[in-house]
N, C-alpha and C positions, 0 to 999 in steps of 0.2 A: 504494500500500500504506500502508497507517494504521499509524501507529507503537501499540503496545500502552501502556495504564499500568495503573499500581499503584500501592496504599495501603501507607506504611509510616507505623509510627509514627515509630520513629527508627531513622533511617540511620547505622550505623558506617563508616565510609571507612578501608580499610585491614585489614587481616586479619594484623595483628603479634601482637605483644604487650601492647601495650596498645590494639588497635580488640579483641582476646579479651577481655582484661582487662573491657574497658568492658562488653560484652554479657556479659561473665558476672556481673558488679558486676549491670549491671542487672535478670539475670535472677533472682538472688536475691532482688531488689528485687518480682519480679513482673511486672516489668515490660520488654514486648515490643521486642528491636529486633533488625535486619538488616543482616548484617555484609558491607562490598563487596567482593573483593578481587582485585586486576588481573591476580594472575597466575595460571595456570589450577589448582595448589594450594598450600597454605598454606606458606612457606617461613619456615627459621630463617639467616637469613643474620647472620653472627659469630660460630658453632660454639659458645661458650658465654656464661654469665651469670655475674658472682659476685653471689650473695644476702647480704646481713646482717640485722642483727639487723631495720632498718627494714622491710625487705625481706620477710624470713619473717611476720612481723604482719601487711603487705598481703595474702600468701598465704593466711594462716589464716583473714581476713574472707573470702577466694572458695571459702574449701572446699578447697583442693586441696595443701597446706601438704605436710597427713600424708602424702599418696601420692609427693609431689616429695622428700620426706624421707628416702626407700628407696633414691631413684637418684644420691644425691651424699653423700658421707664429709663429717662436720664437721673443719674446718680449725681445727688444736689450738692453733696457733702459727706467726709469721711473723718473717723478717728479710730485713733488707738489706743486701748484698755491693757496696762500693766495691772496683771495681778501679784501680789506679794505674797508671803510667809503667813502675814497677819490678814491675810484676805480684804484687804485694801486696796482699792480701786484708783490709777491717776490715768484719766484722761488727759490726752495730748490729742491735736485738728488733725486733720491726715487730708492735706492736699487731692483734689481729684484734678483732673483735665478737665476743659471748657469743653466736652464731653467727651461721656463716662457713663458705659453703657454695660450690661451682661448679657449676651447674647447666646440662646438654645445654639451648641454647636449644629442640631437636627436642623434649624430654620436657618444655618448660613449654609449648610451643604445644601440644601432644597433649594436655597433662591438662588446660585451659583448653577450648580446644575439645572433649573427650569429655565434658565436663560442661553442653556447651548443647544448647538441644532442636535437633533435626533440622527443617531446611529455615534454620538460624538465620544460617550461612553463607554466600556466592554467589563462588564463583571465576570467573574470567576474566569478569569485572566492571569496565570503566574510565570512571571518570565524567569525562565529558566539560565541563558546565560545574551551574550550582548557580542557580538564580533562583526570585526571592519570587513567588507568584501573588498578584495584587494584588485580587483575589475573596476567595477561597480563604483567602490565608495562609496555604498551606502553601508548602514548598518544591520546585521542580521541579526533580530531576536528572535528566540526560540522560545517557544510558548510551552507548557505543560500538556495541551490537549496537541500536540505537533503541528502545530501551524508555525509558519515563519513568515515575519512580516521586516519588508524591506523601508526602513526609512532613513530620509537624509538629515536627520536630528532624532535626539532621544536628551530626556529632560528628564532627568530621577525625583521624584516627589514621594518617597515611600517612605521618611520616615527616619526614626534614627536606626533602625537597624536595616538601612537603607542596602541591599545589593547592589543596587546603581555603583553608589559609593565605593562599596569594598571591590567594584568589576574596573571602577580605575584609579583603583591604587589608592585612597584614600586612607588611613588609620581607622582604626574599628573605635565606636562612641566609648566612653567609660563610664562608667560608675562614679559619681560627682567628687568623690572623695571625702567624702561626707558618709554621717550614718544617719540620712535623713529618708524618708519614703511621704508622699503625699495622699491624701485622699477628697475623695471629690463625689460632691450630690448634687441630690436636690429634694426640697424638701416643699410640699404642696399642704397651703392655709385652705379649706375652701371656705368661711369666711371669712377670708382677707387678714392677712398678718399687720401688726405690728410695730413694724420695723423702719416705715416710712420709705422715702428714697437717701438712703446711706449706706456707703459703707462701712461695714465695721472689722478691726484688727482685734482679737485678743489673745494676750500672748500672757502666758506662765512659763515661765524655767527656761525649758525647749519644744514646748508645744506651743503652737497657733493655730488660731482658727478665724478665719476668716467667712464675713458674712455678705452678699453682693445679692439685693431682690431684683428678679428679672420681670418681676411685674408685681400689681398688689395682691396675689396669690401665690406666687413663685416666688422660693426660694434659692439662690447657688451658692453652696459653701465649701469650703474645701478645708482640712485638716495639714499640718506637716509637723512629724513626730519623730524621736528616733526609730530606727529600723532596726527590728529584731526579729532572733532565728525562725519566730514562728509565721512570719509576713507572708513566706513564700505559701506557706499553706492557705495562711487565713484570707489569701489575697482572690483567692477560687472559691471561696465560699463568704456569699451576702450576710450569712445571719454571723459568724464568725468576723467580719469586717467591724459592721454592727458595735458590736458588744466590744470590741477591742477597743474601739473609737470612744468610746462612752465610758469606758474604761479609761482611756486616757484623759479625760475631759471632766473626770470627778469632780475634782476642785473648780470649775470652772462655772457661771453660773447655768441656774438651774433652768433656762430656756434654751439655752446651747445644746443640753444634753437631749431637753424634751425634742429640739429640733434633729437631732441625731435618728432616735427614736421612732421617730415617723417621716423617714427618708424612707424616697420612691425608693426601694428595695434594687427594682432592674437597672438602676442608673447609678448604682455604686459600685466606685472603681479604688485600691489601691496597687500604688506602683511606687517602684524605686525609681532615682534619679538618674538618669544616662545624660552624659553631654561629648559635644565635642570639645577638646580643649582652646580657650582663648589664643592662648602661643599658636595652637595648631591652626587657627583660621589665619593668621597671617601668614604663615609658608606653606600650607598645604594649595596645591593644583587642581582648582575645580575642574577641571573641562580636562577629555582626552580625545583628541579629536574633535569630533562632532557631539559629544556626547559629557553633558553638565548636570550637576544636581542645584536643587532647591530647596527650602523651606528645612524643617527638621534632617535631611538627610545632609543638609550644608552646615546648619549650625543647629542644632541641638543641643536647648541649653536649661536650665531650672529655670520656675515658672516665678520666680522672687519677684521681680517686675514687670509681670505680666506681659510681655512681648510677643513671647513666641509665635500666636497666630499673625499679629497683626506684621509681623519680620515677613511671613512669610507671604503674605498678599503687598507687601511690599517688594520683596524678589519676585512676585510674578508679572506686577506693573512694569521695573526697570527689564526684565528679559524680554519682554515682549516688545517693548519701547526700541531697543536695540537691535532683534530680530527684524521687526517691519522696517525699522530703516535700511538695513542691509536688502530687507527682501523687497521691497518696492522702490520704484523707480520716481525719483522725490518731485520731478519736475512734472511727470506727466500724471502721475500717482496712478501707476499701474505696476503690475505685478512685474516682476521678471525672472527670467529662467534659473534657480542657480545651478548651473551646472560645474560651480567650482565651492566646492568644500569650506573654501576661503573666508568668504562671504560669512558663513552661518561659524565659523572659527573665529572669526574677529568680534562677530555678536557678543557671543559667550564668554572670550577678551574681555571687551568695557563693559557688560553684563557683573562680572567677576571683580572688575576694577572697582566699579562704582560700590559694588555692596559688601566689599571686603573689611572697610574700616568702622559699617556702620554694625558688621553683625559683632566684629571685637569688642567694641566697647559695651555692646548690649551685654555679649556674654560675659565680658569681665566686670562691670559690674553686677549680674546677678552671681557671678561667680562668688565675690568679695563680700557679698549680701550673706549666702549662704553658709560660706566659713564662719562669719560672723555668726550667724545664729547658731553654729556647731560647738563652736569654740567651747570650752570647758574653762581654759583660763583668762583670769580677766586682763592681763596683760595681753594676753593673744587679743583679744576682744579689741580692746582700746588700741591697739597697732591695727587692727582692718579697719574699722570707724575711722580712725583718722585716715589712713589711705581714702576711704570712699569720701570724706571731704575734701581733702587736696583733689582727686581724679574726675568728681563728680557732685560740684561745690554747690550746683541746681539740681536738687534730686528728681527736679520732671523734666530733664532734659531731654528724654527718652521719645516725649509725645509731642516736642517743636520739630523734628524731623517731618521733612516731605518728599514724599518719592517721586515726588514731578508728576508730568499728565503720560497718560496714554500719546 
């Protein structure tokens, strides 16, 4: 039996948030690609997103800004709750962006993909391995079910345990160096919680928990606690999650826990922390050939300052922006042939260039964020603090970024 091929132009790997991102960037662009994705539909795994100001900007270049805008309350105002020894409470403000939003990661994947054309998609899709045709130039991926499809790009969006990644030569992500793990819900009022539009921090020892309403019935919270030997178990089992989390959260107060307690059960996720290291985004070689990663499979990093999605609808703005200028011809704004490899190599060049320095400092500072919160002693503590205010003297410098237009 002969294996089947196919013509793409360019192959998206991964069907997230930002392998959407990318094919809808592109398709604004004009320009045609085919999106892979391994598992048989399109999944939003981490229940939700916070968007700011950087974030919303990305969204308004794809179209889809105003419609995401209806399904999440802006966040008026934030603080953070030190608990003590003696169960004393000091509030400190906690800065939000000129908006400041939680978005159902379900209702960003939906409105991303409801806006590309049909057939643009491929679920239960897993690419097997990725090689140059030494004729051709183009790239040949070999699919799991034996198809091989021929395209003259390939854009890895899969994630931090990205294959893309590890198929050119990248470093494999790590373990944050930390003994940290995160958890993540959601927690539904049906009549109406509480908690107003704020966000809130509260942090004892080395636990925090944070509280982000995605509407006046929805809530999204996430946990981040040390990591222990029993994780790996308790991490596959809901009721087990549960009761650890609420365990952790004893001392904390008694809405927090009740809020634990009646978390959608199906939307509870814990994980450990993987990153790529900061030192490593600056000499690692995104692109081999024709063939670049993106979004968590480029920088994967802890979620301390809330970046990661919106990094990664930010790399699919700047790829795309560089792609169509290579691929369309600027005078007469039509298409043109590339029949030189060149073209779509220098994309992924100033693609590379432009977003090299912005994902360092993201990840170095959640990096220096995270140590911090690890730290055991307090000299360690006070030598990263003070680092993060020499390096990072505006702690919302994160959300004046703009990744330009389409």
């Amino acid at each position: 039996m002969e294996n089947s091929a196919e013509d793409a132009e360019i192959v998206i790997i991964g069907g997230g948030i930002c392998g959407l991102a990318t094919a809808l960037a592109l398709h604004r662009k004009g320009i045609r690609s085919l999106v892979l994705e391994r598992s048989d539909k399109l999944r939003a795994t981490g229940a939700a997103i916070i968007m700011q100001a950087n974030g919303w900007h990305a969204l308004d270049q794809l179209g889809v800004a105003s419609s995401l805008r209806h399904t999440a309350i802006p966040i008026q105002r934030g603080k953070t709750i030190l608990l003590s020894e003696a169960d004393e409470e000091k509030e400190t403000p906690l800065g939000t962006s000129k908006e400041f939003r939680c978005l159902k990661r379900a209702d960003l994947i939906k409105a991303m993909a409801n806006n590309l054309p049909v057939g643009t998609i491929r679920t239960s899709c897993q690419v097997l391995s990725i090689k140059l045709d030494p004729v051709t130039h183009f790239q040949h991926l070999m699919l799991s079910n034996g198809t091989i499809l021929q395209a003259k790009a390939v854009i890895g969006c899969d994630g931090v345990n990205s294959i893309v990644a590890s198929m050119i030569g990248l470093r494999p992500v790590r373990f944050l160096l930390l003994s940290t793990c995160v958890a993540r819900g959601f927690t539904y009022y049906p009549d109406g919680h509480q908690f107003g539009a704020e966000f809130v921090m509260i942090i004892k020892d080395q636990v925090r928990l944070g509280r982000v309403p995605v509407s006046y019935n929805l809530v999204y919270w996430f946990v981040t606690r040390p990591w222990t030997n029993q994780d790996s178990t308790i991490s596959k089992n809901p009721v087990l999650m549960r009761q650890s989390l609420m365990d952790s959260l004893k001392d904390f107060p008694a809405h927090t826990t009740e809020m634990i307690r009646n978390c959608d059960m199906n939307m509870l996720h814990l994980t450990d922390l993987k990153y790529r290291p900061p030192w490593d985004l600056l000499l690692d070689n995104f692109r081999r050939g024709t063939v670049t990663v993106a979004g968590d499979a480029m920088h994967g990093t802890g979620p301390f300052i809330a970046q990661g999605g919106a990094a990664s609808i930010e790399d699919a703005i700047v790829l795309a922006r560089f792609l169509a200028k290579k691929m369309h011809n600027n005078d007469a704004n039509k298409r043109v042939q590339v029949e030189d490899n060149t073209l779509i190599e220098e994309a992924f060049d100033e693609y590379v260039k432009e977003r090299r320095m912005r994902i360092f400092w993201l990840s170095l500072n959640s990096f220096l964020i995270g140590k911090k919160l690890d730290a055991q002693s307090l000299m360690v503590k006070v030598t990263i603090l003070a680092l993060i205010v020499v390096l990072f003297r505006d702690p919302d410098w994160h959300i004046h970024y703009q990744c330009g237009t389409l």
